[in-house]
mmCIF file of the C-alpha atoms, coordinates in Angstrom:
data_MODEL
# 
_entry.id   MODEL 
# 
loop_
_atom_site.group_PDB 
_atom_site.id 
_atom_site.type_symbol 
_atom_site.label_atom_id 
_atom_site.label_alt_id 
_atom_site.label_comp_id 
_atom_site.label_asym_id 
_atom_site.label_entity_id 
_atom_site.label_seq_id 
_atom_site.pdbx_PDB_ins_code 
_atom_site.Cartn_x 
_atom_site.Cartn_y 
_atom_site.Cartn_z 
_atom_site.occupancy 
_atom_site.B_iso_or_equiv 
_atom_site.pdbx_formal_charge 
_atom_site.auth_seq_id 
_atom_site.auth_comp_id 
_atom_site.auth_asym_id 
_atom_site.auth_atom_id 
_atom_site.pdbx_PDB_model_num 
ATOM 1   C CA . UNK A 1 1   ? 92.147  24.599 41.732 1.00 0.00 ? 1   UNK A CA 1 
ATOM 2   C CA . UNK A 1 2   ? 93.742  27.935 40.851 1.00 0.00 ? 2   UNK A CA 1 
ATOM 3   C CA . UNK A 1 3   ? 96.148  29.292 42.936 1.00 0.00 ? 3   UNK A CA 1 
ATOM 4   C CA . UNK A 1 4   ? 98.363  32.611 43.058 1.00 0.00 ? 4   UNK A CA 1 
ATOM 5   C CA . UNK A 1 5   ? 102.245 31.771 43.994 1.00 0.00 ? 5   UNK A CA 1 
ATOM 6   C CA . UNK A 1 6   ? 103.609 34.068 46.858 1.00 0.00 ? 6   UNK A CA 1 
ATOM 7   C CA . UNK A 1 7   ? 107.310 35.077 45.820 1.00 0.00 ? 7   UNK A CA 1 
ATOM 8   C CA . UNK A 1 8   ? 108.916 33.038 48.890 1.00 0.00 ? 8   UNK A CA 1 
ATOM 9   C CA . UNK A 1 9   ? 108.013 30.134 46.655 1.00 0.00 ? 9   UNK A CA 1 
ATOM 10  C CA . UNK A 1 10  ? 110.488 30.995 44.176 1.00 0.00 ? 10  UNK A CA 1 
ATOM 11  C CA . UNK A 1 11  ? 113.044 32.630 46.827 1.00 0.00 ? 11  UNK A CA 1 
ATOM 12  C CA . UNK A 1 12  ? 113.265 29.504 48.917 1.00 0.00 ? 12  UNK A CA 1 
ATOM 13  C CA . UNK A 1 13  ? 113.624 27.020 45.936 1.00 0.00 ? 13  UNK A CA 1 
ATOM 14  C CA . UNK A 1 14  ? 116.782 28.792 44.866 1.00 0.00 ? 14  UNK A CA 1 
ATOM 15  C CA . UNK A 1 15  ? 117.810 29.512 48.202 1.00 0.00 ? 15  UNK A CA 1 
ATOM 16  C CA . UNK A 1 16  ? 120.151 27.494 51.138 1.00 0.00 ? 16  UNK A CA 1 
ATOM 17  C CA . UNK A 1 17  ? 118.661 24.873 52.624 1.00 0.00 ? 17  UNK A CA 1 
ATOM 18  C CA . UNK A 1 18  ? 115.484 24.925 54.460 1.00 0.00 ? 18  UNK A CA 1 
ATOM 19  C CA . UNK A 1 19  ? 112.473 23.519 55.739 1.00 0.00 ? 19  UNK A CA 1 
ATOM 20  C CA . UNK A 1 20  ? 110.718 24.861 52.696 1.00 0.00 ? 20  UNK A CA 1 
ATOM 21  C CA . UNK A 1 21  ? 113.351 24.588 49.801 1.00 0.00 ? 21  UNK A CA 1 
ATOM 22  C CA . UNK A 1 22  ? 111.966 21.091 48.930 1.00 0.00 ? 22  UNK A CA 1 
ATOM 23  C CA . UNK A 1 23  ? 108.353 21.491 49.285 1.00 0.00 ? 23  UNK A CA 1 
ATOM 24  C CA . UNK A 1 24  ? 108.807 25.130 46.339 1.00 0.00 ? 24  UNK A CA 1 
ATOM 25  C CA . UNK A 1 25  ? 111.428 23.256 44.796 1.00 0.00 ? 25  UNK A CA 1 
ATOM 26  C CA . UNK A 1 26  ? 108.077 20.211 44.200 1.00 0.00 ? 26  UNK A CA 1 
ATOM 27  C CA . UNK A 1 27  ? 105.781 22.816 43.379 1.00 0.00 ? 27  UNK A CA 1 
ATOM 28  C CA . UNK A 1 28  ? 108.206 24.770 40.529 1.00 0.00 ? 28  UNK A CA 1 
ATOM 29  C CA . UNK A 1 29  ? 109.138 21.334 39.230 1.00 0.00 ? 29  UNK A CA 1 
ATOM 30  C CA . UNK A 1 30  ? 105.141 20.104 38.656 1.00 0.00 ? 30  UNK A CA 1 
ATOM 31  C CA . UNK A 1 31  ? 104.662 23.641 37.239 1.00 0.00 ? 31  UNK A CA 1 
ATOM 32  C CA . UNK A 1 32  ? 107.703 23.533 34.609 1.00 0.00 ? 32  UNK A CA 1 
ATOM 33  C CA . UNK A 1 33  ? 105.817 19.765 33.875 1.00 0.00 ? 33  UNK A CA 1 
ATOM 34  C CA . UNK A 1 34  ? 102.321 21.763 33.277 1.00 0.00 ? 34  UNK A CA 1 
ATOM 35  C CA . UNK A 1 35  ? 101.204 19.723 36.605 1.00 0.00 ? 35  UNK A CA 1 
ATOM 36  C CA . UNK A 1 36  ? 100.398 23.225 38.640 1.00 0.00 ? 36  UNK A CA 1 
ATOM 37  C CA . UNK A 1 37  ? 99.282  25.928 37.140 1.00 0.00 ? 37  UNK A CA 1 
ATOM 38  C CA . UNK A 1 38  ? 99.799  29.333 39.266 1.00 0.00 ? 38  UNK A CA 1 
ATOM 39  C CA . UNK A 1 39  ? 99.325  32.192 38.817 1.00 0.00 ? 39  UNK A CA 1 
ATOM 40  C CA . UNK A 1 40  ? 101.271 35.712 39.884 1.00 0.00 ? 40  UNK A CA 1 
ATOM 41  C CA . UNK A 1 41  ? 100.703 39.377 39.724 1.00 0.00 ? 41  UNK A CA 1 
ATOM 42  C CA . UNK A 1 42  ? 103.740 40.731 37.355 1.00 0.00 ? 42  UNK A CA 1 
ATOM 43  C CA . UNK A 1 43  ? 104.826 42.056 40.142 1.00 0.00 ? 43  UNK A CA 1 
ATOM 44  C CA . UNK A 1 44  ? 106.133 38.959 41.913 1.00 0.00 ? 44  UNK A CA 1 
ATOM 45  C CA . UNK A 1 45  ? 108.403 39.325 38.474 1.00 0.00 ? 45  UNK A CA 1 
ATOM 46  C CA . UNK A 1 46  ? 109.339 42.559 39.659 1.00 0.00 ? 46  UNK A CA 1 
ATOM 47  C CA . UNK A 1 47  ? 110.155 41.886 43.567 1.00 0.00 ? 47  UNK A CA 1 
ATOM 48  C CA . UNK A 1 48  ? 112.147 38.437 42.487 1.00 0.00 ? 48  UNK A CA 1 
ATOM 49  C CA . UNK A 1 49  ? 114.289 40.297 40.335 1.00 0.00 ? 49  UNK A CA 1 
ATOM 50  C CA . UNK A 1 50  ? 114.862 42.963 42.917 1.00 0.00 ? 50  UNK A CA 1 
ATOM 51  C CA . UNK A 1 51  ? 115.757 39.965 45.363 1.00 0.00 ? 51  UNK A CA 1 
ATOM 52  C CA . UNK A 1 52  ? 117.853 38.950 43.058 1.00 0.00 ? 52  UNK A CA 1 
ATOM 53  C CA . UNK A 1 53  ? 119.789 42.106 42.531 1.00 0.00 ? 53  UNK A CA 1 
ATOM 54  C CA . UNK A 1 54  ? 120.454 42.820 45.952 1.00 0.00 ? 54  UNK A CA 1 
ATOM 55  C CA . UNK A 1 55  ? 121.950 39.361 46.631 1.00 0.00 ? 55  UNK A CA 1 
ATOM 56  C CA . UNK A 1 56  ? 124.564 40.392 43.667 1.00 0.00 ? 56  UNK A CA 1 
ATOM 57  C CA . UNK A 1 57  ? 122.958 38.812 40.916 1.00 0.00 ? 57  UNK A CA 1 
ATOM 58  C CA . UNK A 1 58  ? 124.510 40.496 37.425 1.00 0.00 ? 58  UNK A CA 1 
ATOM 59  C CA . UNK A 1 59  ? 122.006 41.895 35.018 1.00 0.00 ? 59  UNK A CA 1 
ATOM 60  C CA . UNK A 1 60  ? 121.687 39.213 32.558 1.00 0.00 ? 60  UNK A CA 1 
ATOM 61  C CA . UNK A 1 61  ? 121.146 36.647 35.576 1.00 0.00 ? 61  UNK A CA 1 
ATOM 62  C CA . UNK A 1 62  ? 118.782 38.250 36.725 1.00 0.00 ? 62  UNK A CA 1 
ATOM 63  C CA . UNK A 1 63  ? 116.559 38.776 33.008 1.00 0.00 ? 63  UNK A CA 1 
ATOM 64  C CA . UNK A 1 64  ? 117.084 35.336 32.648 1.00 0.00 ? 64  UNK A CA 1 
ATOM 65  C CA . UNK A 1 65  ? 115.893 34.192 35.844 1.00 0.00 ? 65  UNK A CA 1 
ATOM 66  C CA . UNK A 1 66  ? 113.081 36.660 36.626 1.00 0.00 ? 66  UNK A CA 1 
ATOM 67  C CA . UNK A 1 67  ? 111.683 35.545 32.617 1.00 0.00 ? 67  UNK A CA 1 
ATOM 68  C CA . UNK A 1 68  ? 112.349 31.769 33.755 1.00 0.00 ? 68  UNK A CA 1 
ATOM 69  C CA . UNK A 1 69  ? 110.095 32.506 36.381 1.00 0.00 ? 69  UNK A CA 1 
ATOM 70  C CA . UNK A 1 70  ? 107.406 34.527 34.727 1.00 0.00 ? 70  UNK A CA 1 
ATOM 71  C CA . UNK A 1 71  ? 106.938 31.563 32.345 1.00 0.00 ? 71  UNK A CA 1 
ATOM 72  C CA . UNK A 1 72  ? 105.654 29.516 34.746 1.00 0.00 ? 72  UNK A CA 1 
ATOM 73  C CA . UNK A 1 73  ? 103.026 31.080 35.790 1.00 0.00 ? 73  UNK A CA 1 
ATOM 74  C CA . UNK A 1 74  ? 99.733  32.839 34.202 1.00 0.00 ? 74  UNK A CA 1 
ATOM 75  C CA . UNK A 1 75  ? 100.874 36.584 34.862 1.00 0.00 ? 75  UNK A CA 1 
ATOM 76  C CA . UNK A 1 76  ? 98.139  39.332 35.782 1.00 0.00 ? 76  UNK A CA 1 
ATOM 77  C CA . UNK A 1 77  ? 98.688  42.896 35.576 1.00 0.00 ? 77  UNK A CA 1 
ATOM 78  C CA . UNK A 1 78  ? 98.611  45.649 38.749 1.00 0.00 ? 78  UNK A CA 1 
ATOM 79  C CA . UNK A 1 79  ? 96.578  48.558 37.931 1.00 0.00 ? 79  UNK A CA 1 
ATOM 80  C CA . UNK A 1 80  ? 94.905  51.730 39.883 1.00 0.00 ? 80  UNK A CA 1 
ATOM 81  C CA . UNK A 1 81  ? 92.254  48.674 41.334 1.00 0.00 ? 81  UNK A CA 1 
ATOM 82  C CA . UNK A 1 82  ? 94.617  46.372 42.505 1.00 0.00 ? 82  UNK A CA 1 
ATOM 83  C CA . UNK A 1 83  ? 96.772  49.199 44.061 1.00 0.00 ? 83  UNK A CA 1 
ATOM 84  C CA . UNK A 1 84  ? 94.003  50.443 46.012 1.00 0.00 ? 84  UNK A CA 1 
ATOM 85  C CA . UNK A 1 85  ? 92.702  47.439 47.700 1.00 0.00 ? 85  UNK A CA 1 
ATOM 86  C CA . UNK A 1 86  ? 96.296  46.690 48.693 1.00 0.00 ? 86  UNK A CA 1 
ATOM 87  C CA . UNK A 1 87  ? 96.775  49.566 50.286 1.00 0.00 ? 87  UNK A CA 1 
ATOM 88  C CA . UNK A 1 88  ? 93.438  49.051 51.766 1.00 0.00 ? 88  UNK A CA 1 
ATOM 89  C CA . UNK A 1 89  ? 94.669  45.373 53.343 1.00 0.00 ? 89  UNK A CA 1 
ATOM 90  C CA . UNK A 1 90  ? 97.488  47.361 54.493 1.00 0.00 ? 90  UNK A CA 1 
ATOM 91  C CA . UNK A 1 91  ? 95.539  49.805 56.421 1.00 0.00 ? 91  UNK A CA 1 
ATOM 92  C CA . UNK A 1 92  ? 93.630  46.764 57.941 1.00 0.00 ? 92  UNK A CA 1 
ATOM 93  C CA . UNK A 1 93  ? 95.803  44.215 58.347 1.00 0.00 ? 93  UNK A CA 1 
ATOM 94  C CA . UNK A 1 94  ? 98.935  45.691 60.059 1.00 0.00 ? 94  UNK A CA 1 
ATOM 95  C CA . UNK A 1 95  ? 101.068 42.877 60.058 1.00 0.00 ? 95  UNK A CA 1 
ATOM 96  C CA . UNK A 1 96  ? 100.784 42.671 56.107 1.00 0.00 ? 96  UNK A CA 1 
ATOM 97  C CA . UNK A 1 97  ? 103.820 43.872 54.530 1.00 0.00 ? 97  UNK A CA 1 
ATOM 98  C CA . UNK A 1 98  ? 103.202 46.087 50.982 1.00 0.00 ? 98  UNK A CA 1 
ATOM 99  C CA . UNK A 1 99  ? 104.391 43.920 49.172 1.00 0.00 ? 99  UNK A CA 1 
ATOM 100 C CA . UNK A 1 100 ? 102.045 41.158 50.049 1.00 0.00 ? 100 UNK A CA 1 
ATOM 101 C CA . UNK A 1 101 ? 99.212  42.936 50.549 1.00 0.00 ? 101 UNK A CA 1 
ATOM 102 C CA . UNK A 1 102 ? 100.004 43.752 45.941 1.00 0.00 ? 102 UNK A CA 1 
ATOM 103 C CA . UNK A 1 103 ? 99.504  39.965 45.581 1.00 0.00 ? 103 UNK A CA 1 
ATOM 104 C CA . UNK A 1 104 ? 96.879  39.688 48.259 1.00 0.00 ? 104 UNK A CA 1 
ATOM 105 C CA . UNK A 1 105 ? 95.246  42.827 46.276 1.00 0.00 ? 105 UNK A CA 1 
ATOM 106 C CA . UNK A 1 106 ? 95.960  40.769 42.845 1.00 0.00 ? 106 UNK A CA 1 
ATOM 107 C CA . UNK A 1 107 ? 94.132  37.487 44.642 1.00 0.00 ? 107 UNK A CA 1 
ATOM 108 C CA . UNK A 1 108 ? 91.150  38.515 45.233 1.00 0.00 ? 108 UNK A CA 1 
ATOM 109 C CA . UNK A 1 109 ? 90.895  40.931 42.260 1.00 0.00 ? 109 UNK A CA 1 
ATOM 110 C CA . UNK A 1 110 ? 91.160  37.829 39.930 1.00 0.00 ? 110 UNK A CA 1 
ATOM 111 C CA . UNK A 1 111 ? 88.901  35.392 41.866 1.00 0.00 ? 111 UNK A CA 1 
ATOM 112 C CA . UNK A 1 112 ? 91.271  33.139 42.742 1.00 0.00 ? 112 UNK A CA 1 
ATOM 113 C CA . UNK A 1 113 ? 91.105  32.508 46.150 1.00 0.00 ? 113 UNK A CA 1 
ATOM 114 C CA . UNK A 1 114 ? 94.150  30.320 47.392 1.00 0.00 ? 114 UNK A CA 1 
ATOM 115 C CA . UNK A 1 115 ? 98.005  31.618 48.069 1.00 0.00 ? 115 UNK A CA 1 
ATOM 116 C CA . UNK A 1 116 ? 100.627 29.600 48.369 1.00 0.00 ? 116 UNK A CA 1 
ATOM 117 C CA . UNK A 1 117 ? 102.762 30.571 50.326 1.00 0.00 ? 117 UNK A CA 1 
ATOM 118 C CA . UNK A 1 118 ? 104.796 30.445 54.017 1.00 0.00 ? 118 UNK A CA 1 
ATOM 119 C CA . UNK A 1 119 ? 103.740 34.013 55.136 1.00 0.00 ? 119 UNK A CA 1 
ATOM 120 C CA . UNK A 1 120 ? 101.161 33.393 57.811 1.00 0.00 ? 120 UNK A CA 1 
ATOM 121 C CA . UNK A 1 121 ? 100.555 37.689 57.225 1.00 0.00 ? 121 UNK A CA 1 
ATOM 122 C CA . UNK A 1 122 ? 98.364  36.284 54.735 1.00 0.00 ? 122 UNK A CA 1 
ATOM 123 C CA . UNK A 1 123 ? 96.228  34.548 57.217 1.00 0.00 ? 123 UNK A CA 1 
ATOM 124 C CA . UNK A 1 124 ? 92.719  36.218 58.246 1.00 0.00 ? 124 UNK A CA 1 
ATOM 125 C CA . UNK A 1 125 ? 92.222  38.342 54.676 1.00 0.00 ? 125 UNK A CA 1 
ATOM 126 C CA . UNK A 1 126 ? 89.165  37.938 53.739 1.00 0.00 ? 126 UNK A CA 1 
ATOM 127 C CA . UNK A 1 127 ? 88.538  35.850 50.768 1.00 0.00 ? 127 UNK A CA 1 
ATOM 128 C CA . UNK A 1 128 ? 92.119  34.468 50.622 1.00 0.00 ? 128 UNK A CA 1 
ATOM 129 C CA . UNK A 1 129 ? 93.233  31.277 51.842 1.00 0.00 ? 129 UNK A CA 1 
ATOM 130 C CA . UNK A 1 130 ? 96.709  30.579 52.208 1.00 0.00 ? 130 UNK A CA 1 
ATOM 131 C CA . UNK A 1 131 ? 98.131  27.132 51.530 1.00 0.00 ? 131 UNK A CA 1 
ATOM 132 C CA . UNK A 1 132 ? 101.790 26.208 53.241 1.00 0.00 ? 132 UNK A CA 1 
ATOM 133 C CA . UNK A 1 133 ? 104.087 24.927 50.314 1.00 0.00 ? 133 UNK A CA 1 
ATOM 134 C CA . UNK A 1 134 ? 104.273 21.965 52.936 1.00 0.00 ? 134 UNK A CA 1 
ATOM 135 C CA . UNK A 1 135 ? 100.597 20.782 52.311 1.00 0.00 ? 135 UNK A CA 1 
ATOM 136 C CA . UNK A 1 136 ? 100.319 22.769 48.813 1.00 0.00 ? 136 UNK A CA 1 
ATOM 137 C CA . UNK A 1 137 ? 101.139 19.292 47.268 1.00 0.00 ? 137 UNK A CA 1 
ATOM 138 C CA . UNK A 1 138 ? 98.677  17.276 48.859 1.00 0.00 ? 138 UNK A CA 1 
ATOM 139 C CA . UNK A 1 139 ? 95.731  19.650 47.798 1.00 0.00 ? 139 UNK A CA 1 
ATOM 140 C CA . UNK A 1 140 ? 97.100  20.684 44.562 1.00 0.00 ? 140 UNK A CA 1 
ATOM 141 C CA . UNK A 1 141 ? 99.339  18.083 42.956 1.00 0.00 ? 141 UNK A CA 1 
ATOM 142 C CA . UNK A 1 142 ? 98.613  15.134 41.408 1.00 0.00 ? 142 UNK A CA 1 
ATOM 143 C CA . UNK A 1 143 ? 96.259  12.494 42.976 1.00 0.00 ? 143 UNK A CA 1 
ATOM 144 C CA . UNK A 1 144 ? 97.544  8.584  42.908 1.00 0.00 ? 144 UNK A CA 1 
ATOM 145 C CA . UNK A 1 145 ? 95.189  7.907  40.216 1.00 0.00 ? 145 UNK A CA 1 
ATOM 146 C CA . UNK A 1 146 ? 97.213  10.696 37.841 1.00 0.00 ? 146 UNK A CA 1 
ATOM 147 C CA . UNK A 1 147 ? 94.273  13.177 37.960 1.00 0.00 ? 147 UNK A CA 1 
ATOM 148 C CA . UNK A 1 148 ? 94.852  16.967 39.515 1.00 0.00 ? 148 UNK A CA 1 
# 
């Protein structure tokens, strides 16, 4: 099943402890195995570096982090399309922060219908489901048999 990865995925599995540090810690760890496949808009890159940064991270931390983290995932590009159907969600979905509404935007541009993530802005979009990193194993790790 393809899947886009919301940046909280990434954020909580470095983070303190929490209710979903465990379940994105899972999901990151089947990825690094080739398990999960995800995929990101580059710029979840882009706003996990700038998380990064403002919680003091020095420059080479960061590159080394924010590339650790584009390798795991199949990265699409943000163009003129993608920027205007965000900003379309925006307009109609007023809980849905900018930011989201790029991967949203990046989502349904690329077919792929399922975000992971624990942002319930991303519920009622159109097209988009959104998968908590809680349950995100059951439907998209491995199955007892070893298949995906």
């Amino acid at each position: 099943m393809r899947f886009l990865f919301d940046t909280s995925i990434f954020v909580y599995a470095r983070g303190v402890e929490h209710e979903y540090r465990e379940p994105c810690r899972h999901l990151i760890q089947l990825a690094a195995q080739g398990v999960l496949a995800g995929e990101a808009s580059v710029e979840l890159i882009q706003e996990y570096a700038h998380i990064l940064r403002r919680r003091g991270l020095g420059g080479t931390h960061v590159r080394e982090q924010a590339r650790d983290v584009a390798a795991l995932c199949l990265l699409h590009d943000f163009g003129e399309d993608e920027l205007r159907l965000a900003l379309n969600l925006v307009a109609t979905h007023p809980a849905l922060r900018v930011r989201d509404a790029v991967h949203a935007a990046t989502a349904l541009r690329r077919g792929i219908s399922v975000i992971v993530s624990p942002d319930r802005d991303f519920d009622g979009i159109a097209g988009l489901e959104r998968l908590d990193p809680r349950d995100a194993l059951r439907r998209l790790g491995p199955s007892p048999r070893g298949g995906t």
